[in-house]
PyMOL CGO cylinders between C-alpha atoms (Angstrom):
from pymol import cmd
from pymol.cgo import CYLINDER

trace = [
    CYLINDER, 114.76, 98.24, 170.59, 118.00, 96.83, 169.54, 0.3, 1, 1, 1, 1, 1, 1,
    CYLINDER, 118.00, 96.83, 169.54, 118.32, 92.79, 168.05, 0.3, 1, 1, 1, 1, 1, 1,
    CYLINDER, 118.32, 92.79, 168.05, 121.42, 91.11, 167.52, 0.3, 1, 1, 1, 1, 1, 1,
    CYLINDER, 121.42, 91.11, 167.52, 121.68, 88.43, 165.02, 0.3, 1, 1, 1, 1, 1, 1,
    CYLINDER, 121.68, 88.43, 165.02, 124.16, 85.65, 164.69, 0.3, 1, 1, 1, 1, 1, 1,
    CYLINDER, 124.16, 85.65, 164.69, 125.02, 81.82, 164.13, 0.3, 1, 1, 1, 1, 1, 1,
    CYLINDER, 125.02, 81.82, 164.13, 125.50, 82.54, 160.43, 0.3, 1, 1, 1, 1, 1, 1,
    CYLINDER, 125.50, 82.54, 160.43, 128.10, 80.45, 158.34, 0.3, 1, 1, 1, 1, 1, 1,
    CYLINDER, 128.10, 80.45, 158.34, 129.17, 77.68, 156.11, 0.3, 1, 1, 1, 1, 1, 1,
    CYLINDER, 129.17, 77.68, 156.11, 127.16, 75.04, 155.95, 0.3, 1, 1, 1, 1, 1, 1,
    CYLINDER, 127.16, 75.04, 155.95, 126.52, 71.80, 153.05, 0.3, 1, 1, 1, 1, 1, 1,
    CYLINDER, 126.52, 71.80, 153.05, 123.84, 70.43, 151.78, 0.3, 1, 1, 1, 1, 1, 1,
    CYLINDER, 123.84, 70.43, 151.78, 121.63, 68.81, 154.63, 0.3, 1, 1, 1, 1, 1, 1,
    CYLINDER, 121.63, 68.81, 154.63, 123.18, 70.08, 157.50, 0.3, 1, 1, 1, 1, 1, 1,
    CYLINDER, 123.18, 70.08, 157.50, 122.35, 72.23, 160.09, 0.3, 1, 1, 1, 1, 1, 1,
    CYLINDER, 122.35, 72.23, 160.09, 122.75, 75.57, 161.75, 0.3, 1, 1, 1, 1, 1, 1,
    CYLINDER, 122.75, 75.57, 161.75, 121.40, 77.40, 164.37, 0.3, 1, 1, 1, 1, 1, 1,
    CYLINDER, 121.40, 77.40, 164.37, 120.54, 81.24, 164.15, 0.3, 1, 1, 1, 1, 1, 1,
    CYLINDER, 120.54, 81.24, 164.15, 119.93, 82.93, 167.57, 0.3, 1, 1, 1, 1, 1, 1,
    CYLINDER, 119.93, 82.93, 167.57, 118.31, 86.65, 167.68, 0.3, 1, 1, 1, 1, 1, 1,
    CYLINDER, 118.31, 86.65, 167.68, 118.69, 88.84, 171.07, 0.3, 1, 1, 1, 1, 1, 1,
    CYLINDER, 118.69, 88.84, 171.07, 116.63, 91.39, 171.58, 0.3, 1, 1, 1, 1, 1, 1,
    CYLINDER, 116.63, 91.39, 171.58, 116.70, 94.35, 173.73, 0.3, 1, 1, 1, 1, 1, 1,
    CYLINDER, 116.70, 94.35, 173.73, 114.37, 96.98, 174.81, 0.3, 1, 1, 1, 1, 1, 1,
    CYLINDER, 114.37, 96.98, 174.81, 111.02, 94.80, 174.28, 0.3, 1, 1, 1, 1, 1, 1,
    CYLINDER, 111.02, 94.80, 174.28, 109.82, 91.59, 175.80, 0.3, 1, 1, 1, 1, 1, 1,
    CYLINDER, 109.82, 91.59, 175.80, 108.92, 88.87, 173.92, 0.3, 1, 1, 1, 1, 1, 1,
    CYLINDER, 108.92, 88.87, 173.92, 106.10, 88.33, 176.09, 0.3, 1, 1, 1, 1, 1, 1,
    CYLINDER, 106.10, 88.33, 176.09, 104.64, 91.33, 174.61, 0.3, 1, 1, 1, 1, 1, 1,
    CYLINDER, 104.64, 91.33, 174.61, 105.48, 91.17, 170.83, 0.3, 1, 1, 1, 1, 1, 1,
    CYLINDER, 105.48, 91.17, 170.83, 105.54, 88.87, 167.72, 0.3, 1, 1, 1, 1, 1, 1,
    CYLINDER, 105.54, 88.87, 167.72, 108.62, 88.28, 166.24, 0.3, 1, 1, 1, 1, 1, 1,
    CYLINDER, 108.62, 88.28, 166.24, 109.92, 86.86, 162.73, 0.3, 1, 1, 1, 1, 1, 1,
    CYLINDER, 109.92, 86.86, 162.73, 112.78, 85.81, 160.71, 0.3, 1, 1, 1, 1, 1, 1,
    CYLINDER, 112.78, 85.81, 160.71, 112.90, 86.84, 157.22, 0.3, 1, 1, 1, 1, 1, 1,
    CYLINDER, 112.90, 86.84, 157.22, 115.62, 86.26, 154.78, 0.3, 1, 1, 1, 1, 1, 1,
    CYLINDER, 115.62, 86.26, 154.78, 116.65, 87.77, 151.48, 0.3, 1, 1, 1, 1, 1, 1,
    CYLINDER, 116.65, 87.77, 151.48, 119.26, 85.87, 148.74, 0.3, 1, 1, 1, 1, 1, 1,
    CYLINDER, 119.26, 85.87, 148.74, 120.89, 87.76, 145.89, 0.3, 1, 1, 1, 1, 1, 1,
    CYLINDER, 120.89, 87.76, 145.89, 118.08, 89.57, 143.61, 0.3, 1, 1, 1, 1, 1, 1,
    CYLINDER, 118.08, 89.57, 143.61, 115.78, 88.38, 145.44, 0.3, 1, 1, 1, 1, 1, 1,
    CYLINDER, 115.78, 88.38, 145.44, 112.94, 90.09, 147.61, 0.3, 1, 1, 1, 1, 1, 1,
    CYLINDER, 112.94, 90.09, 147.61, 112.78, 89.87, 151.52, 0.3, 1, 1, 1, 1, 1, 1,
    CYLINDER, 112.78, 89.87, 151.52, 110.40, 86.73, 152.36, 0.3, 1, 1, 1, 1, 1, 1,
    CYLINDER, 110.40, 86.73, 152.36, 109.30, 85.61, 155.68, 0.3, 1, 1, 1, 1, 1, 1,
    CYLINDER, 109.30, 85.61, 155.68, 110.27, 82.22, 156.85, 0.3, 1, 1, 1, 1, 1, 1,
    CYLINDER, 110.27, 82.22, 156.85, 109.15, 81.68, 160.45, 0.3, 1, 1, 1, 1, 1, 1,
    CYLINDER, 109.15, 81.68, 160.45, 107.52, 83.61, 163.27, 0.3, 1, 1, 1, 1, 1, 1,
    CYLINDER, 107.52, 83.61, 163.27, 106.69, 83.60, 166.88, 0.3, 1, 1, 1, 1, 1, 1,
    CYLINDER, 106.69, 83.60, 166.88, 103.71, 85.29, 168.25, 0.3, 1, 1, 1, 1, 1, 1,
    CYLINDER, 103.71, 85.29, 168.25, 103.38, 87.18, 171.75, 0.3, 1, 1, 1, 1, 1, 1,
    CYLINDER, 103.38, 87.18, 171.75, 101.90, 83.96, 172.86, 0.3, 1, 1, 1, 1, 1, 1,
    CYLINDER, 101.90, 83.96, 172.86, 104.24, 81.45, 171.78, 0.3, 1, 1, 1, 1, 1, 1,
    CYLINDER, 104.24, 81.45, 171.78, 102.05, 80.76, 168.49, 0.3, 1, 1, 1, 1, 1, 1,
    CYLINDER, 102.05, 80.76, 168.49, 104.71, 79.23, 165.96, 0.3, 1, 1, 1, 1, 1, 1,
    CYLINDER, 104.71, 79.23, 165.96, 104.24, 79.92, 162.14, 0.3, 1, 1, 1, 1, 1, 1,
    CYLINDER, 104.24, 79.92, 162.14, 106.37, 78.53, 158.93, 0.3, 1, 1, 1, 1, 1, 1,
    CYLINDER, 106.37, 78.53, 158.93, 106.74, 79.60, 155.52, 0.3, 1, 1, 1, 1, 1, 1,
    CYLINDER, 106.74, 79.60, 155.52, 105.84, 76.58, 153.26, 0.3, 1, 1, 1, 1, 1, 1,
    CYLINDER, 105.84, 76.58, 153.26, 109.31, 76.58, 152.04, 0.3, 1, 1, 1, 1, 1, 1,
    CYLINDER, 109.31, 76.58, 152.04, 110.65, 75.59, 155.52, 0.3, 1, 1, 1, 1, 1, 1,
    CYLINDER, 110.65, 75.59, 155.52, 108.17, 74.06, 157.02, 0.3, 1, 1, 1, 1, 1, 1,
    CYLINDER, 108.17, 74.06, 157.02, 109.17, 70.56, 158.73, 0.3, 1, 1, 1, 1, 1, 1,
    CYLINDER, 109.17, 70.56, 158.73, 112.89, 71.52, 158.53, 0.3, 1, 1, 1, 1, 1, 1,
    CYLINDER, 112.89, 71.52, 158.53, 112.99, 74.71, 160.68, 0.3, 1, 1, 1, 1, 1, 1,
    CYLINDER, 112.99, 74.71, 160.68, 112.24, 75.35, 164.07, 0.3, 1, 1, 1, 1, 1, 1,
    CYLINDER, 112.24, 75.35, 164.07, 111.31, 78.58, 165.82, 0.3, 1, 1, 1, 1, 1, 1,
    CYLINDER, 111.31, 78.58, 165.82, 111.36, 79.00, 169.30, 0.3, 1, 1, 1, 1, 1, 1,
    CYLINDER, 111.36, 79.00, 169.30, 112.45, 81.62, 172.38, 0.3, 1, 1, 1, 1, 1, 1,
    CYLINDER, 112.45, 81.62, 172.38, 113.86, 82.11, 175.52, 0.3, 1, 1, 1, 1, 1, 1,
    CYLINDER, 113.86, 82.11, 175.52, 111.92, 84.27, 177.82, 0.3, 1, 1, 1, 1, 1, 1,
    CYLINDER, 111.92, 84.27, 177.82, 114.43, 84.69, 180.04, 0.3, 1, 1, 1, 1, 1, 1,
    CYLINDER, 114.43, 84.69, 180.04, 117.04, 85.31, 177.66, 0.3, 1, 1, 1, 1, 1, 1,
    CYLINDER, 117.04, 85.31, 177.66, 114.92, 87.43, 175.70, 0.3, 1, 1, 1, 1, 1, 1,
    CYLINDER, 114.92, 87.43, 175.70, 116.12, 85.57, 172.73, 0.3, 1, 1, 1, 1, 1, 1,
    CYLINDER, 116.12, 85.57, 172.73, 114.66, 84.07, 169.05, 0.3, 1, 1, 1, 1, 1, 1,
    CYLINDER, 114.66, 84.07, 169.05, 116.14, 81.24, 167.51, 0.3, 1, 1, 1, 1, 1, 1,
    CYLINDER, 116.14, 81.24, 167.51, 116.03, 79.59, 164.18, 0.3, 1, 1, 1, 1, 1, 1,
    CYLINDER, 116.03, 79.59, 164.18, 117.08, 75.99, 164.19, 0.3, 1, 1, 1, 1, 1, 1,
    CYLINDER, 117.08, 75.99, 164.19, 117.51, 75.21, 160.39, 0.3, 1, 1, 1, 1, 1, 1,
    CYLINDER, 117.51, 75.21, 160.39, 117.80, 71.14, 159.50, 0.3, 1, 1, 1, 1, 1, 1,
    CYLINDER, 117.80, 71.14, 159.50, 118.12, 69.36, 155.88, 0.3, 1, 1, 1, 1, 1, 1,
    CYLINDER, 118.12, 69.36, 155.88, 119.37, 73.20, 154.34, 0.3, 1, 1, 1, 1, 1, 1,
    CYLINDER, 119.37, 73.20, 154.34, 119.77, 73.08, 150.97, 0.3, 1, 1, 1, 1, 1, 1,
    CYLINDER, 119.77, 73.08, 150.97, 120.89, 75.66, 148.10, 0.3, 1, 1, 1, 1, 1, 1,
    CYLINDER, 120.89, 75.66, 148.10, 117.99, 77.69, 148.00, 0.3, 1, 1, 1, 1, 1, 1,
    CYLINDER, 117.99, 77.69, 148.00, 118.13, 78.51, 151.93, 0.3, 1, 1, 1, 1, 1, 1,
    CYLINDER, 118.13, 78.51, 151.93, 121.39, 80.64, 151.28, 0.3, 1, 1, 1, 1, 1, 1,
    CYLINDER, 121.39, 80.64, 151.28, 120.23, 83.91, 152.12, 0.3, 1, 1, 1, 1, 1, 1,
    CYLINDER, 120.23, 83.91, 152.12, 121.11, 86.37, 154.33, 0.3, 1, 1, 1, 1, 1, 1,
    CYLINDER, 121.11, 86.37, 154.33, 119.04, 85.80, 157.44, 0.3, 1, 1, 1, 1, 1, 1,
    CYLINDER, 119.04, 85.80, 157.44, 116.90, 88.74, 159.68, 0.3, 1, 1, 1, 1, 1, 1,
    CYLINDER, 116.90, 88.74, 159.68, 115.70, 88.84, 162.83, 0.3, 1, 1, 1, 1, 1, 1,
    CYLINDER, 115.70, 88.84, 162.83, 113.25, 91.71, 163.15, 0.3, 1, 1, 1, 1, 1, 1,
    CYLINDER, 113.25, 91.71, 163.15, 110.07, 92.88, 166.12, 0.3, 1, 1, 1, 1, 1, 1,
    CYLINDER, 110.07, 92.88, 166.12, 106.86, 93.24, 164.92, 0.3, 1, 1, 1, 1, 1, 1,
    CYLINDER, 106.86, 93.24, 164.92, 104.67, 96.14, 165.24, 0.3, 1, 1, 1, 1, 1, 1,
    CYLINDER, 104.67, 96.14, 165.24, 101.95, 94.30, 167.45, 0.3, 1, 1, 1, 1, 1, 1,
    CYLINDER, 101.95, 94.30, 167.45, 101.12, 90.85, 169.36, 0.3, 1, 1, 1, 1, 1, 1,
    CYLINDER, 101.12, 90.85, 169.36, 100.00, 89.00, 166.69, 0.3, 1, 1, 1, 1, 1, 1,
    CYLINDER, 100.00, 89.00, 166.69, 101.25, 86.94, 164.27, 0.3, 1, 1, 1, 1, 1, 1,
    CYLINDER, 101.25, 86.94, 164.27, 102.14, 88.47, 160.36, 0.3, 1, 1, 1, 1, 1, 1,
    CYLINDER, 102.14, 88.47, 160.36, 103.97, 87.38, 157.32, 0.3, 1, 1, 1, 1, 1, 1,
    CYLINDER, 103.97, 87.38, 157.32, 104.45, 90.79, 155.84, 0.3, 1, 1, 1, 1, 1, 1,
    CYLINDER, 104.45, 90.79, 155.84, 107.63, 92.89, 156.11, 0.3, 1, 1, 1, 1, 1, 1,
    CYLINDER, 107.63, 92.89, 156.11, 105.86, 96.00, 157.06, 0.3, 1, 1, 1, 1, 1, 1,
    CYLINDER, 105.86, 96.00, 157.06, 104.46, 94.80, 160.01, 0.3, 1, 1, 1, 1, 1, 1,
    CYLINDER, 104.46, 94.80, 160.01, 107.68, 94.70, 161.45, 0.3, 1, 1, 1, 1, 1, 1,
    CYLINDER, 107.68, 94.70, 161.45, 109.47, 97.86, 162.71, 0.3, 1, 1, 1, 1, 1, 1,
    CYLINDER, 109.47, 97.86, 162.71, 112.50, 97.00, 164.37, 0.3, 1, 1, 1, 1, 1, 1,
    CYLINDER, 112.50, 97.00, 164.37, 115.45, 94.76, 162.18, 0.3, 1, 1, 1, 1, 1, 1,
    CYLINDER, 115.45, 94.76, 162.18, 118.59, 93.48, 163.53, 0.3, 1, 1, 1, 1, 1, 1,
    CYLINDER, 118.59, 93.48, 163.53, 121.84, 93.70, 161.43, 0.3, 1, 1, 1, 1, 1, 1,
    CYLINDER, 121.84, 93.70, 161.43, 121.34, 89.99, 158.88, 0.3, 1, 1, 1, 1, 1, 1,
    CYLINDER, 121.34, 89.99, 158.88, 123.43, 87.15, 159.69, 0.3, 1, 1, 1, 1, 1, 1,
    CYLINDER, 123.43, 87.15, 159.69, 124.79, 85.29, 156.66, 0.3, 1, 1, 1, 1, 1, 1,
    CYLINDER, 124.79, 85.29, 156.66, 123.83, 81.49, 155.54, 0.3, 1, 1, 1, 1, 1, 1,
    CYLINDER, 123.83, 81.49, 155.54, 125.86, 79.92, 152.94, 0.3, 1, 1, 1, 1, 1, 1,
    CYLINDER, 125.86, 79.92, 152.94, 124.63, 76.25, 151.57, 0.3, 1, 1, 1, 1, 1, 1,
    CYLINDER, 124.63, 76.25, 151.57, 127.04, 74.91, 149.74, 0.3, 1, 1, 1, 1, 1, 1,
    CYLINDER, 127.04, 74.91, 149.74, 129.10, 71.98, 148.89, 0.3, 1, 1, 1, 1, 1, 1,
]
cmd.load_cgo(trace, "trace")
């Protein structure tokens, strides 16, 4: 299983950018998968997932402001992030989770793409 990540940049305060994940060597139809991010000293935290079904789940932090979805035919995750602020700078993961279902935890997840980069900032 390989995942590309990308859409990463510059963005300010309250605007918008669009992360896009494509995977390889696993349908979605058969997996759940998540972004997770991680900022400077800080631990990797989950932020949104998408179940095998199409089940969406949010972090509380991003909840109402990001959107998770997929492209079955594309075989493809994306993130669309709205209102950012300061505190989303991270850098961003894509990653495949062990099983169908749906999971916040890190370790549940065996297959990572490379981190895209997203800088809030005026």
């Amino acid at each position: 299983v390989q995942l590309q990540a990308s859409g990463g940049g510059l963005v300010q305060p309250g605007g918008s950018l669009r992360l896009s994940c494509a995977a390889s060597g696993r349908s979605l139809s058969t997996t759940n998968m998540g972004w997770f991010r991680q900022a400077p000293g800080k631990d990797c935290e989950f932020v949104a997932g998408i179940d095998w079904s199409g089940g969406r789940y949010y972090a509380d932090s991003v909840k109402g402001r990001f959107t998770i979805s997929r492209d079955m035919a594309k075989n493809t995750v994306d993130l669309q992030m709205n209102s950012l602020k300061p505190d989303d700078m991270a850098v961003y993961y894509c990653a495949v989770g062990r099983s169908r279902f749906s999971s916040r935890m890190s370790s549940e997840y065996d297959y990572w793409g490379q981190g895209t980069l997203v800088t809030v900032s005026s």
